[in-house]
N, C-alpha and C positions, 0 to 999 in steps of 0.2 A: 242474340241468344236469350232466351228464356229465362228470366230469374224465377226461382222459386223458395218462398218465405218458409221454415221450417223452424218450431220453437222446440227445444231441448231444456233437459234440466236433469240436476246434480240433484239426485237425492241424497242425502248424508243422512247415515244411522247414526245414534246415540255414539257407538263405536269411533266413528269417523269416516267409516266407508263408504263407498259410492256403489249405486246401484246401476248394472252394465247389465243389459241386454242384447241375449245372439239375436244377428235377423232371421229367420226362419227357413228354412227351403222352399224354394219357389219366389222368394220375392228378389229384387236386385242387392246385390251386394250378399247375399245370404253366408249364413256362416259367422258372419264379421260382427263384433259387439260394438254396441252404441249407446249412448244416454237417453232416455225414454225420451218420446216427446213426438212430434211429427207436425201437418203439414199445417198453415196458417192460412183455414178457410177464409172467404170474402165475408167481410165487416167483422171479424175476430181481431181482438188484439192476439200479443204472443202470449199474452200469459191470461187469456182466454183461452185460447188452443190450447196450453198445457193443461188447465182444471180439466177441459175435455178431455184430453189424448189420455191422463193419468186416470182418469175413472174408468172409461171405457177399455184401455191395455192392461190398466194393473188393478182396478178395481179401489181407490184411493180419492179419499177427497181430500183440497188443499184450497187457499184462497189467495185471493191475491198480491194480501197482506205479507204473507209468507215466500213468495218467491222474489227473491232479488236477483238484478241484474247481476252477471258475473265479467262474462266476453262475450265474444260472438266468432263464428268462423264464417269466413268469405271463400269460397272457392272453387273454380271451374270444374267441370265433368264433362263429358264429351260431347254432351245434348241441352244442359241446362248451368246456370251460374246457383249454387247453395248458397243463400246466406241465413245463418243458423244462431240466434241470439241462444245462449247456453245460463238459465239462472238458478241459483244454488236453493233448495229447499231442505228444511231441516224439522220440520212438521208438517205432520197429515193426519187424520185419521182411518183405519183400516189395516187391514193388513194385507200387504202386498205380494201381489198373486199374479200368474202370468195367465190371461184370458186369451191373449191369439197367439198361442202356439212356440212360443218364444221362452227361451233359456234364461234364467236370470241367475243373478250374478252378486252378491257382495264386494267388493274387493278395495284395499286398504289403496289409498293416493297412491302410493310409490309402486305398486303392484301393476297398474292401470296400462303401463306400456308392454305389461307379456301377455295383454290381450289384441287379436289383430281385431284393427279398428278401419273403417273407411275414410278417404286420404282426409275427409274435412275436418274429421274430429281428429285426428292425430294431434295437430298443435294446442288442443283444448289439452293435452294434459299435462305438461311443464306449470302451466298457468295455475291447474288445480292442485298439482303435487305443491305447488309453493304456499299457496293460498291455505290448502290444511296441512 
């Protein structure tokens, strides 16, 4: 089976809230909210693909000072194995703007579960309701 590397990240406002993005229509999974971030070009680290993914999706720049490890999620799909490193950012600058077509989202830790998520990030959110 297929592994593929996908880097994610918890954007936390001043607030505390985390930023969730809907997938868009037309792509897999659509509908379903997720934490920015995507896939882990060849010779990228992961938190080289998220300064990329966050500039070019949300329009944001951040460094790699600022992104810390959080968890990760591991987890089969029917075609490929996800494993999705998830790290908490809490500085950027810009303001964060949806460029490809995508719904976004504030929403406080404890809220995070009454949004419907894809099965890999589900367990990412005990981990983060605890965490803030």
């Amino acid at each position: 089976m297929k592994l593929l590397l996908v880097s994610a990240v918890a954007l936390i406002d001043a607030d505390g809230r985390v930023l969730l993005a809907q997938r868009p229509a037309g792509k897999s999974l659509a509908g379903l909210w997720e934490f920015p971030g995507g896939k882990v070009e060849p010779g990228e680290s992961p938190e080289t693909a998220l300064i990329r993914e966050l500039h070019e999706e949300l329009g944001i720049e951040t460094w790699h000072s600022c992104l810390a490890p959080l968890t990760f999620a591991s987890h089969s799909y029917e075609d490929f194995h996800l494993l999705m490193p998830l790290f908490a950012c809490r500085r950027w600058e810009g303001i964060v703007s949806p460029r490809e077509g995508q719904v976004l989202k504030w929403v406080h830790a404890r809220q995070l579960s009454d949004y419907p998520m894809p099965p890999a990030d589900i367990p990412l959110i005990p981990i983060l309701r605890d965490w803030l």
